[in-house]
N, C-alpha and C positions, 0 to 999 in steps of 0.2 A: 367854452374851451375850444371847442371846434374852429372858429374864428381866426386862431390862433396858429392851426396847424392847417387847413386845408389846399387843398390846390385849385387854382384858378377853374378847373372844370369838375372837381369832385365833388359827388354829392351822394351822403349815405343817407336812408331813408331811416336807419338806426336813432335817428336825432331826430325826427322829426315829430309832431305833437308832444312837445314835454309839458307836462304838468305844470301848473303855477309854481313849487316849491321840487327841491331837490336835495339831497343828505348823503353825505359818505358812502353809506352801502350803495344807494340808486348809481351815483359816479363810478360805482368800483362795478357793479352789474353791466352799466352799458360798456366799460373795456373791458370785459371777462366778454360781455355779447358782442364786440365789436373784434375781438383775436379769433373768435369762435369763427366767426359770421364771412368776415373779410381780415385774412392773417397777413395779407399784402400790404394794405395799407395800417394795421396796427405795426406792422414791422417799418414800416416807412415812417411812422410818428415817433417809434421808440429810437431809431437812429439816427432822430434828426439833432443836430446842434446844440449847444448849450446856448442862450442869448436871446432868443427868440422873440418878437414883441411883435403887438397887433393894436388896432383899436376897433372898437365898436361904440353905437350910439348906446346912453344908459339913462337911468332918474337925474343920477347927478357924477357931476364931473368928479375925474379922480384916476388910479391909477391900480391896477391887482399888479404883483409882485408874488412870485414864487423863486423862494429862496435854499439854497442846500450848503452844508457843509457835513461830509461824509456821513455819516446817516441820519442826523438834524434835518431837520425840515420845517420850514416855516415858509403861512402866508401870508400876506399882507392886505387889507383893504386901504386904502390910505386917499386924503382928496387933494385936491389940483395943488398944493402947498408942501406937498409930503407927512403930514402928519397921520398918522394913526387913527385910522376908526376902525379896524376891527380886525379879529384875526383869527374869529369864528369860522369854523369852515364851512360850513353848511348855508350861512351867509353869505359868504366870500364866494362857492358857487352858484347859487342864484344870482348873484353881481355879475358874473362872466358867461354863466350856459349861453350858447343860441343856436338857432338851426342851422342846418348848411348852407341854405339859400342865402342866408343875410350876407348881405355885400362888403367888402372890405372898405375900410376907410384911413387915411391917413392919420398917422400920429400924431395929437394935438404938440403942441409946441410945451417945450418945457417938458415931457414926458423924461428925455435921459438925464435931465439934471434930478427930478423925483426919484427915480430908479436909484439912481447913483448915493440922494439921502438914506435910501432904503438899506442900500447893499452898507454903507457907514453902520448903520444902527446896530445889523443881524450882525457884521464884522465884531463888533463890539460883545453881545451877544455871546458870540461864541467863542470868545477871549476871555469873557468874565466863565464861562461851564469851562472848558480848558484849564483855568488858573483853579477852579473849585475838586476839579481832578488830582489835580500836581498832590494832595494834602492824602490821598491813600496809594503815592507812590513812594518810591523809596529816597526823592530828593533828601538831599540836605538842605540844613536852614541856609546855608549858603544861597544854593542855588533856588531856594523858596521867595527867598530877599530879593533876588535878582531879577528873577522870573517876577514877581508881584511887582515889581520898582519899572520895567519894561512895561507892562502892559500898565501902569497910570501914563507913561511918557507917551506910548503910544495914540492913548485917549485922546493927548493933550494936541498933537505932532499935526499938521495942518500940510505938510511936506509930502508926498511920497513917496519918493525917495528916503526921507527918513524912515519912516511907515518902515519901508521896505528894509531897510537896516535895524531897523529892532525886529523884526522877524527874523529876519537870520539870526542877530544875536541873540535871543529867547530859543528859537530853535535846538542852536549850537551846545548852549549852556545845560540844557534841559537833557541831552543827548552825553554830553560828558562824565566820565564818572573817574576821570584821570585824579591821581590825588595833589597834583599841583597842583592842578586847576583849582581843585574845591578848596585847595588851602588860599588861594588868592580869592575867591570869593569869599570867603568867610572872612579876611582882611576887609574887605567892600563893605559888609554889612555892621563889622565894626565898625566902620568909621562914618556910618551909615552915610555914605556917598546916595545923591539924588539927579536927576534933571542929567544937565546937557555931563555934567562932570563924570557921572555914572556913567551914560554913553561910551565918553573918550575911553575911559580907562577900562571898560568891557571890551571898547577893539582894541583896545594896546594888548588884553589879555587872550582876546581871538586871535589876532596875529602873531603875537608872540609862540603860542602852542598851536597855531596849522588847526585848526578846530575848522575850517571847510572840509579837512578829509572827511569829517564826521554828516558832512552835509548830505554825502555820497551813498550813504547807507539805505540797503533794499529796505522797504517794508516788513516789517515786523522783525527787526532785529533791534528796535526802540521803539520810542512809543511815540506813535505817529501823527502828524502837526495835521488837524487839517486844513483844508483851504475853504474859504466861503467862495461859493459862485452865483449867479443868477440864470436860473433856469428857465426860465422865460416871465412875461410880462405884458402888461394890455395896458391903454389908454382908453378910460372911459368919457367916451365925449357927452 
């Protein structure tokens, strides 16, 4: 992990002889010992950036991936193709520990397209926990049909810009509680409207009722979309 954040002249001796194998608690002791130790450079690692990517040499090629969407959290082991090998943690840090000495190396080629299969997946992911939400709120089947019929289109959507327009519309709809509105969705889910036709006739109904005012809304006065991001990432050469 070190690898990942250090400075070209920095070097904690906190890191140095790790043991063959490493576990959750051991990771969470040397940043409890590292804020203790030196609170400079733990504040300098906690402010740094969302995005962040590194590589180092490893057994075998591939890529770590650390993922967030508001308090979700996932890792990823994955090799040079983006596929999935593991998502163990205690694995996943053995894959990526090193000392501070170890030299940085360029990022093997193909690393942002990996990333980018990754950040799809978790997206995915956390549109399917999202939509398993929606069913101990207080939606209507309207807006239940709607919201579920968006995120298969989204699946499907190859575009993003489309992407991006069913997010606002799932958003929008999800936030609504107007009764015209839920009367024309409930029209929708009779007629069980699907695909590109569902789309149209969702913005015919976002624009019709101004439903971006809704977009504008603080935190915690509905119930809050969140976003996937990528928290940082390594290429393992």
């Amino acid at each position: 992990m070190y690898a990942i954040y250090e400075k070209n002249s920095g070097k904690l001796p906190l890191f140095e002889g790790l043991e063959d194998t490493i576990d959750l608690n051991e990771a969470e002791e040397m940043l409890h010992q590292l804020r203790k130790e030196n609170p400079d450079e733990f504040a300098r690692i906690a402010d740094l950036r969302d995005g962040i990517r590194s590589a180092r040499l490893a057994w075998e090629k591939g890529s770590y991936v650390f993922c967030q969407a508001g308090r979700y959290q996932q890792l990823f082991l994955v090799d040079k193709k983006g596929k999935v090998l593991t998502r163990d943690v205690p694995r996943i840090l053995n894959a990526i520990k090193c000392a501070p000495h170890e030299p940085k190396r360029e990022l093997p080629g193909g690393h942002n397209r990996v990333v980018n299969k990754v950040r799809v997946l978790f997206e995915e992911e956390v549109k399917q926990r999202e939509a398993e939400k929606q069913y101990s709120t207080s939606l209507t089947q309207g807006q239940r049909y709607v919201i579920r019929e968006l995120g298969v289109e989204f699946r499907k959507a190859q575009d993003e810009d489309l992407k991006g327009q069913i997010n606002v519309l799932e958003k929008a709809f999800r936030l609504c509680r107007r009764q015209a509105v839920v009367g024309e969705l409930n029209k929708v889910r009779k007629n069980s409207m699907v695909g590109e036709a569902l789309i149209q006739e969702l913005s015919n109904i976002f624009h019709r009722h101004s439903l971006g005012d809704l977009l504008g809304r603080p935190a915690g006065s509905a119930e809050e979309v969140v976003v996937p991001r990528i928290i940082c990432s390594e290429g393992l050469l």
